[in-house]
PLY file of the C-alpha trace (Angstrom):
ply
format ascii 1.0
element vertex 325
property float x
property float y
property float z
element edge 324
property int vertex1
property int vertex2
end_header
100.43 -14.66 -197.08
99.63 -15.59 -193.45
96.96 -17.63 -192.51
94.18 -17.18 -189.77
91.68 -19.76 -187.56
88.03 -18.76 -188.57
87.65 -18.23 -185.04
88.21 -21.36 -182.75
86.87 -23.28 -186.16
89.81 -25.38 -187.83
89.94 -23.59 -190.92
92.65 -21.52 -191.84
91.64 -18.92 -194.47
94.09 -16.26 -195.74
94.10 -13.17 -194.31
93.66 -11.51 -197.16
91.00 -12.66 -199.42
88.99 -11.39 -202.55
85.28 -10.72 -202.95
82.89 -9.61 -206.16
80.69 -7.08 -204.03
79.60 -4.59 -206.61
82.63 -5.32 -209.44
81.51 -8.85 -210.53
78.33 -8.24 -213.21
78.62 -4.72 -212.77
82.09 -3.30 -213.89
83.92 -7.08 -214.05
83.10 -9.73 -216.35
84.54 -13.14 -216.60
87.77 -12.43 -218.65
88.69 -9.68 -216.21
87.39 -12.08 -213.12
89.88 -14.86 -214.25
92.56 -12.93 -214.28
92.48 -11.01 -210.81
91.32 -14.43 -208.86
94.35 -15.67 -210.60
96.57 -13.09 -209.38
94.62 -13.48 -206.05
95.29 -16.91 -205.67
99.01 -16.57 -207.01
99.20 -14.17 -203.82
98.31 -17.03 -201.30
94.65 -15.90 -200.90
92.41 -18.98 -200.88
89.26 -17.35 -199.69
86.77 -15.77 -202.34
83.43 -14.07 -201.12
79.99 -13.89 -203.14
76.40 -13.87 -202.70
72.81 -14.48 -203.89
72.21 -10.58 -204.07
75.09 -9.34 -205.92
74.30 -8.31 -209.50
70.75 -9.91 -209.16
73.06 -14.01 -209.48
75.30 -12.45 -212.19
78.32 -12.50 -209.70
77.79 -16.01 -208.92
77.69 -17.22 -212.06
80.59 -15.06 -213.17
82.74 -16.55 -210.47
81.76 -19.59 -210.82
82.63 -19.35 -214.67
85.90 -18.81 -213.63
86.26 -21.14 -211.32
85.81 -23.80 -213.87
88.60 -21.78 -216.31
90.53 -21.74 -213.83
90.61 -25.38 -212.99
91.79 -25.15 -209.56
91.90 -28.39 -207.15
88.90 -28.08 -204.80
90.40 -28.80 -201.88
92.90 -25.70 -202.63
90.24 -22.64 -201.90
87.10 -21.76 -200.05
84.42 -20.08 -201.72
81.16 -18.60 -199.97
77.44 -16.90 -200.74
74.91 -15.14 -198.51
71.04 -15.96 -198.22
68.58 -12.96 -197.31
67.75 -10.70 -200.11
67.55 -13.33 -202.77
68.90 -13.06 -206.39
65.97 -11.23 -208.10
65.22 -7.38 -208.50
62.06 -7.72 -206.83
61.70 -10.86 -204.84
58.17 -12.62 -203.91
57.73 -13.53 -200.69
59.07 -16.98 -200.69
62.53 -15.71 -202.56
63.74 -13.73 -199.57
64.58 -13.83 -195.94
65.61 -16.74 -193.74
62.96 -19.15 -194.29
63.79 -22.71 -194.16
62.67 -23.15 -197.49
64.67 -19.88 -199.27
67.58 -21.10 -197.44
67.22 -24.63 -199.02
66.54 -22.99 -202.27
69.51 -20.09 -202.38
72.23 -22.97 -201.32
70.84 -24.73 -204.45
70.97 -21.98 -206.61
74.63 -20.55 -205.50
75.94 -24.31 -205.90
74.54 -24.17 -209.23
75.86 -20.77 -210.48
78.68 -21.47 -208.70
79.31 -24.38 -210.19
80.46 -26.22 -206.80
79.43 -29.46 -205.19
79.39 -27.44 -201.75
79.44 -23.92 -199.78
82.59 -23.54 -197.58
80.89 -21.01 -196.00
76.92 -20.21 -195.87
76.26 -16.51 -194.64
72.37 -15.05 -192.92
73.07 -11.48 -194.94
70.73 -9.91 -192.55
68.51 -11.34 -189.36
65.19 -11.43 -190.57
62.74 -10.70 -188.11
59.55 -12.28 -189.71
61.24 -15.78 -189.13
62.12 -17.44 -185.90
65.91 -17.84 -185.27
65.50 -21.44 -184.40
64.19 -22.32 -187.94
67.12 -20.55 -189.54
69.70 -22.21 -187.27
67.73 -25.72 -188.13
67.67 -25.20 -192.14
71.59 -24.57 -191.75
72.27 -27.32 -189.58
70.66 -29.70 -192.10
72.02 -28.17 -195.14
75.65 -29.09 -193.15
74.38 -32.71 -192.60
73.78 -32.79 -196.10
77.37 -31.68 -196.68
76.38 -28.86 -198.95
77.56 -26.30 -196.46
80.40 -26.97 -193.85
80.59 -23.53 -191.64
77.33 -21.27 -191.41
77.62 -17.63 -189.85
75.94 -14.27 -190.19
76.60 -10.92 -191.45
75.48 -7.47 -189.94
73.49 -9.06 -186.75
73.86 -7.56 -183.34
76.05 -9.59 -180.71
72.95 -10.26 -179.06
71.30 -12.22 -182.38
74.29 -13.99 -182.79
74.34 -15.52 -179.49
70.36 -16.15 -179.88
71.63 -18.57 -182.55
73.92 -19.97 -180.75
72.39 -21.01 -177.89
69.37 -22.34 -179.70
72.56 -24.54 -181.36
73.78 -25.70 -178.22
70.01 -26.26 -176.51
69.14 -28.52 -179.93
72.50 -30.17 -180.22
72.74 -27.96 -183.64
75.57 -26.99 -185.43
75.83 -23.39 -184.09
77.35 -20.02 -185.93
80.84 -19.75 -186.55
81.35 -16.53 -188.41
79.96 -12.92 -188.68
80.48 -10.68 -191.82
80.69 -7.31 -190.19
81.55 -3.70 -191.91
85.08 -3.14 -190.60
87.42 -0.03 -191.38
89.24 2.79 -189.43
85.45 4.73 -189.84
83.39 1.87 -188.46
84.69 -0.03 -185.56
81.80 -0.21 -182.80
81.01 -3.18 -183.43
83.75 -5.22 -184.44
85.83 -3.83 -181.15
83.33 -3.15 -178.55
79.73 -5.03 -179.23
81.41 -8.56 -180.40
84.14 -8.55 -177.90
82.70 -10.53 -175.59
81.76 -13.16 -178.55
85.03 -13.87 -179.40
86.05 -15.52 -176.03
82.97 -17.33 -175.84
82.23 -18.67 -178.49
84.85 -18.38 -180.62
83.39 -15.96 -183.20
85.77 -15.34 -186.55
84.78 -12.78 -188.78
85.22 -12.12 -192.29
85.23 -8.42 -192.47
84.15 -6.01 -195.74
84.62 -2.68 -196.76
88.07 -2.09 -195.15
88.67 1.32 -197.31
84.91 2.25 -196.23
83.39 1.39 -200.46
86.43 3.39 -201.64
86.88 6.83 -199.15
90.28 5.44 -197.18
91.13 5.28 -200.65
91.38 9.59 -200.72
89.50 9.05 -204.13
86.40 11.52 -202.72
88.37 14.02 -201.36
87.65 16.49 -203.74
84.67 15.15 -204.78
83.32 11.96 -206.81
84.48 11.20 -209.72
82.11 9.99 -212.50
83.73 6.47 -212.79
82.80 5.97 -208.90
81.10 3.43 -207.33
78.57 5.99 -205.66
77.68 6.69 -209.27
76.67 3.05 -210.34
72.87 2.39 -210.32
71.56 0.35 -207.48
74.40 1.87 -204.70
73.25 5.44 -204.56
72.72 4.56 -200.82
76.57 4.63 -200.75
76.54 8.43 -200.86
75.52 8.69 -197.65
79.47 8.61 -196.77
80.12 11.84 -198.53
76.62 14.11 -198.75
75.23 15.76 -196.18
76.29 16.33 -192.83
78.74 13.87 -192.95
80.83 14.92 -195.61
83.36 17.28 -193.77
84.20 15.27 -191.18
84.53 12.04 -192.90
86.81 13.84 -195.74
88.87 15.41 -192.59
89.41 12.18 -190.96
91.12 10.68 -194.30
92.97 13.28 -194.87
94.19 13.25 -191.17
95.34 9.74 -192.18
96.40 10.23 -195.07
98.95 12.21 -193.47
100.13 9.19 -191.28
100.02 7.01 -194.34
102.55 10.11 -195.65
105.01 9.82 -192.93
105.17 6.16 -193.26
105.90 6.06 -196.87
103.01 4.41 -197.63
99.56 4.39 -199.72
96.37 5.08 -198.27
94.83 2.18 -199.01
97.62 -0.04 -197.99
97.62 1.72 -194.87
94.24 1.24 -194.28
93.36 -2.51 -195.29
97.26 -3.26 -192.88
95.20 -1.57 -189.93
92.29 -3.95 -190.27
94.81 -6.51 -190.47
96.22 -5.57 -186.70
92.89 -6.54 -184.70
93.66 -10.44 -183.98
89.99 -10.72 -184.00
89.66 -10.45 -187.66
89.79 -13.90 -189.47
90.31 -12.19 -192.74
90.05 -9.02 -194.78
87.94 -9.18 -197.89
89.26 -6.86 -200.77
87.44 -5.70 -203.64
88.63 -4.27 -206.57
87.46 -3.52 -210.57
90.89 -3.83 -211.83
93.95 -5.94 -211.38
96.04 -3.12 -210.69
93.58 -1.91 -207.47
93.90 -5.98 -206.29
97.43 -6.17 -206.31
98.15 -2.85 -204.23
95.43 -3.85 -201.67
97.12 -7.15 -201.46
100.72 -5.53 -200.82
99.27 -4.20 -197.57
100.50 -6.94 -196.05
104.36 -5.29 -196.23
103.12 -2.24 -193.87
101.35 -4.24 -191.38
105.24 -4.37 -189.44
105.09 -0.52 -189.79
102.09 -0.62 -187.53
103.94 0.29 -184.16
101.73 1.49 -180.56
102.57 5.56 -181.70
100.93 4.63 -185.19
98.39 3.15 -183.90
97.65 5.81 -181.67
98.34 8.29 -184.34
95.68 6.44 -186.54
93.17 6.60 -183.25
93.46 10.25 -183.16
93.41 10.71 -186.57
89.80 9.69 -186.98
88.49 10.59 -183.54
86.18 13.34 -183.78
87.79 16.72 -183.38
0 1
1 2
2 3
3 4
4 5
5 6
6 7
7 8
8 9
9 10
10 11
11 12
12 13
13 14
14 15
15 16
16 17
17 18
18 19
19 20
20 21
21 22
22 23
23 24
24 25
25 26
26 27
27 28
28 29
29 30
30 31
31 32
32 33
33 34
34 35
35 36
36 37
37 38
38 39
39 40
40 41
41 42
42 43
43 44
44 45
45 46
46 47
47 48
48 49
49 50
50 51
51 52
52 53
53 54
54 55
55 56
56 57
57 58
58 59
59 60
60 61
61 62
62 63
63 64
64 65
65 66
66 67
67 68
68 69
69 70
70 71
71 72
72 73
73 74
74 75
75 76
76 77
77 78
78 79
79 80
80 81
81 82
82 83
83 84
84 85
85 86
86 87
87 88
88 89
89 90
90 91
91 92
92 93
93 94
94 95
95 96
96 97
97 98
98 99
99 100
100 101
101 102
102 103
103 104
104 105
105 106
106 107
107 108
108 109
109 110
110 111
111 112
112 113
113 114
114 115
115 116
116 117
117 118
118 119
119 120
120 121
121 122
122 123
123 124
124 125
125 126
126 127
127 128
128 129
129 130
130 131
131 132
132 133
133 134
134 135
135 136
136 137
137 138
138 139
139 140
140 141
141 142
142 143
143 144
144 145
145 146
146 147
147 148
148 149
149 150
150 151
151 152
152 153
153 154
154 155
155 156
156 157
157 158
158 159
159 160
160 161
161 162
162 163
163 164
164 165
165 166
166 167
167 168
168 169
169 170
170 171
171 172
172 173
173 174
174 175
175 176
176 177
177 178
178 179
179 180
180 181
181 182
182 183
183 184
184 185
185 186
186 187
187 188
188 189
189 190
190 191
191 192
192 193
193 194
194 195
195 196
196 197
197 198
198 199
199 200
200 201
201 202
202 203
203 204
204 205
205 206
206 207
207 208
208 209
209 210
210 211
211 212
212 213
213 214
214 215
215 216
216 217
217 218
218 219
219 220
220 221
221 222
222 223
223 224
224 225
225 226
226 227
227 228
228 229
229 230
230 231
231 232
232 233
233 234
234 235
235 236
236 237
237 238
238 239
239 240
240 241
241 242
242 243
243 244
244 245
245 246
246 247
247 248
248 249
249 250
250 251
251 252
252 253
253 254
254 255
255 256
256 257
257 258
258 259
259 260
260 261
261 262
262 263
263 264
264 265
265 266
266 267
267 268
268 269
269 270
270 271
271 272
272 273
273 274
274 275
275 276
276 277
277 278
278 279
279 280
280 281
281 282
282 283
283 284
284 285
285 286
286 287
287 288
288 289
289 290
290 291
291 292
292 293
293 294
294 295
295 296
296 297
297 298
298 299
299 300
300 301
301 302
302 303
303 304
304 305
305 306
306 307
307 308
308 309
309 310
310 311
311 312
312 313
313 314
314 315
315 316
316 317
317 318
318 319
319 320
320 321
321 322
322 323
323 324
């Protein structure tokens, strides 16, 4: 396992590392979460990625179940959570968005079903637009004084909300963003490669990217059509399905084929293939992986063996491959 800056920050977190995005408290419980952060961990990964929102807390409290089986020094792993949608089905109107006081109350909550003394890292799911950025950035800032966070970021705001933050940060003498979770895969690359580049120079942005097989199609697995067992198919991520029905459906199954093909020449899996690509921007911190069995974790994680594969005429071949014909 190799070992990335979290942008210009000083922490190293692996480059592959393992989140509980729709498996935890939907199709993993703790038994079955013990076991792959185990394997996980065994594999050098020493980053794990929750939030408030995923399975309503469950996934919180399952990981942090198994944190505790697991018994592992503290100082040995990072763990994270997200504040935005909060952790109920519906949420009033003081148990969501960025407000000072959800923010306060969702670190308290994760450390709880965590069952940590402190976030490693603190994620804004989404900017919310009913509260002003400089109360967000000052809620985080104190909850690092407090040391119950150490690095804050966001995940799926625009380069130019990002830098909002951060020079509200700088103006106050506030601790400023230091990661973004953005969607990152061979389908969805806009903003990781052209939006943020300027971010990354100055000021250092890392990023902890999800989804790198696009919620399971670089995996091939939709190709001729979805299975029942599927992910689309769970209740609560029918928006997911926007990836296969409709008009996209053609060309997104004709662009994983078309890689699939590469993967083919190299002698490789799809999904290796496609999680070693992410792997290849120096601008991504680390790759998240997801998975709902132990088998599914420890392919993804052997992606690291075809990253050397990765040559400029793959590359390109991967480029034209999911360009639009």
């Amino acid at each position: 396992m190799n070992y990335r800056r979290l942008g210009k920050a000083g922490l190293k977190v692996s480059e592959l590392s393992f989140g509980s995005w729709v498996t935890f408290g939907t199709q993993v419980d703790t038994t079955a979460a013990v076991a792959m952060m185990s394997a996980a961990y065994d594999a050098g990964v020493n980053f794990f990625d929750n939030a408030e929102t995923y399975a309503a807390g469950a996934s919180e409290t399952i990981m942090g179940q198994a944190l505790q089986q697991l018994g592992w020094r503290r100082d040995s792993y990072t763990v994270s959570s997200k504040v935005f949608f909060g952790c109920l089905p519906q949420p009033g109107p003081l148990q969501r968005g960025l407000s000072r006081k959800h923010i306060f109350d969702a670190c308290h909550q994760a450390l709880e079903r965590l069952q940590v003394e402190y976030l490693d890292l603190f994620f804004c799911h989404r900017p919310d637009p009913e509260t002003p950025i400089e109360e967000t950035v000052r809620a985080m800032h104190t909850l690092i004084e407090q040391g119950k966070v150490l690095y804050w970021g966001t995940s799926e705001w625009s380069a130019d909300q990002i830098m909002c933050a951060y020079g509200i940060a700088r103006q106050y003498n506030l601790t400023p963003p230091t990661m973004e979770q953005p969607q990152y895969n061979l389908l969805t690359r806009v903003r990781v490669e052209k939006e943020y580049a300027r971010l990354y120079d100055e000021i250092g942005l890392g990023t902890t990217i999800w989804s790198p097989l696009a919620s399971g199609v670089l995996t091939g697995k939709y190709n001729d059509g979805i299975p029942a067992d599927a992910r689309l198919n769970l209740p609560g991520y029918e928006w997911l399905r926007s990836w296969l029905d409709g008009e996209p459906h053609p060309h997104t199954i004709a662009k994983v084929r078309r890689v699939k093909a590469v993967a083919d020449q190299l002698g490789v899996s799809l999904p290796k293939l496609a999680v070693a690509w992410c792997l290849k921007n120096p601008h991504v911190s680390t790759v998240i992986l997801g998975a709902s069995r132990i088998s599914q974790l420890q392919e993804n994680l052997a992606a690291i063996e075809v990253v050397p594969l990765l040559t400029d005429d793959v590359m390109a071949a991967l480029d034209s491959a999911v360009a639009e014909q």
